[in-house]
C-alpha positions as CSV (number, residue, x, y, z in Angstrom):
1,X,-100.6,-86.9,-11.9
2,X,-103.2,-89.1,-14.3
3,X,-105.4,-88.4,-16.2
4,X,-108.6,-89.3,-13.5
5,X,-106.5,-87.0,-11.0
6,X,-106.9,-84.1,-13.5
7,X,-110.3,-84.5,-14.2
8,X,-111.2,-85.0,-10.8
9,X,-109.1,-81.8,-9.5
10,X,-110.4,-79.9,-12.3
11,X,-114.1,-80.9,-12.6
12,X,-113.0,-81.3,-16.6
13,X,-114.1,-84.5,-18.6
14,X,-111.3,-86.7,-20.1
15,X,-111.2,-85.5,-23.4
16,X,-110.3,-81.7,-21.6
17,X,-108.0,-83.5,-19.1
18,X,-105.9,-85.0,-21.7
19,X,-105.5,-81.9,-24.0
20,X,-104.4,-79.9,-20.9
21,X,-102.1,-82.3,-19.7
22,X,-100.4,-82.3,-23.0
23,X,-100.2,-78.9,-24.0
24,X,-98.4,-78.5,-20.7
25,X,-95.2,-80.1,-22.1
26,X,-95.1,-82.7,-19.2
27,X,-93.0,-85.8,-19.1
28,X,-95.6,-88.3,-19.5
29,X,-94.6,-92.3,-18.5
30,X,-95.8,-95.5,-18.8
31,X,-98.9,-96.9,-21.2
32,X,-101.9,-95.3,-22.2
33,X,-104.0,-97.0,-19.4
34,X,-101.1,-96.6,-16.8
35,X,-100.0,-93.0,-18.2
36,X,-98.9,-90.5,-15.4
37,X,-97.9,-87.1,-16.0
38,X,-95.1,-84.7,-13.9
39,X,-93.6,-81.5,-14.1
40,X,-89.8,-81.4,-15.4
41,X,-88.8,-78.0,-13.3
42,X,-85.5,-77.5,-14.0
43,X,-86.9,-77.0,-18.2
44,X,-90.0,-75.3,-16.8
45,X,-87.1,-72.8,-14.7
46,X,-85.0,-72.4,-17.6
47,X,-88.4,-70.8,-19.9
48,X,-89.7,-68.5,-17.0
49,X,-88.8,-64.7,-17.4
50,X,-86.1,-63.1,-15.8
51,X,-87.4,-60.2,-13.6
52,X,-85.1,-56.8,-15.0
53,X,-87.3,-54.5,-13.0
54,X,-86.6,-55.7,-9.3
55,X,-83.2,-54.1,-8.1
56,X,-81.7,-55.3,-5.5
């Protein structure tokens, strides 16, 4: 995802687009013009909460 995808998805302006984008600890690539953004889900697996309360 870029940042113009963000915005665009979002309705957001850039400035909004890039703080979510990096407060949501995504592996960013390439320059700051050519900059895309995607999501690393095996680190993004190993945060989320284990469910204790459904048995099996």
């Amino acid at each position: 995802m870029t940042n113009k995808d963000c915005r665009n998805f979002l309705h957001v302006d850039m400035k909004t687009a890039t703080r979510i984008l990096q407060s949501m600890e995504l592996l960013g690539t390439g320059g700051k013009r050519n900059r895309t953004y995607q999501i690393d889900f095996k680190r993004y697996l190993q945060k989320s909460t284990k469910f204790d309360c459904i048995e099996d």
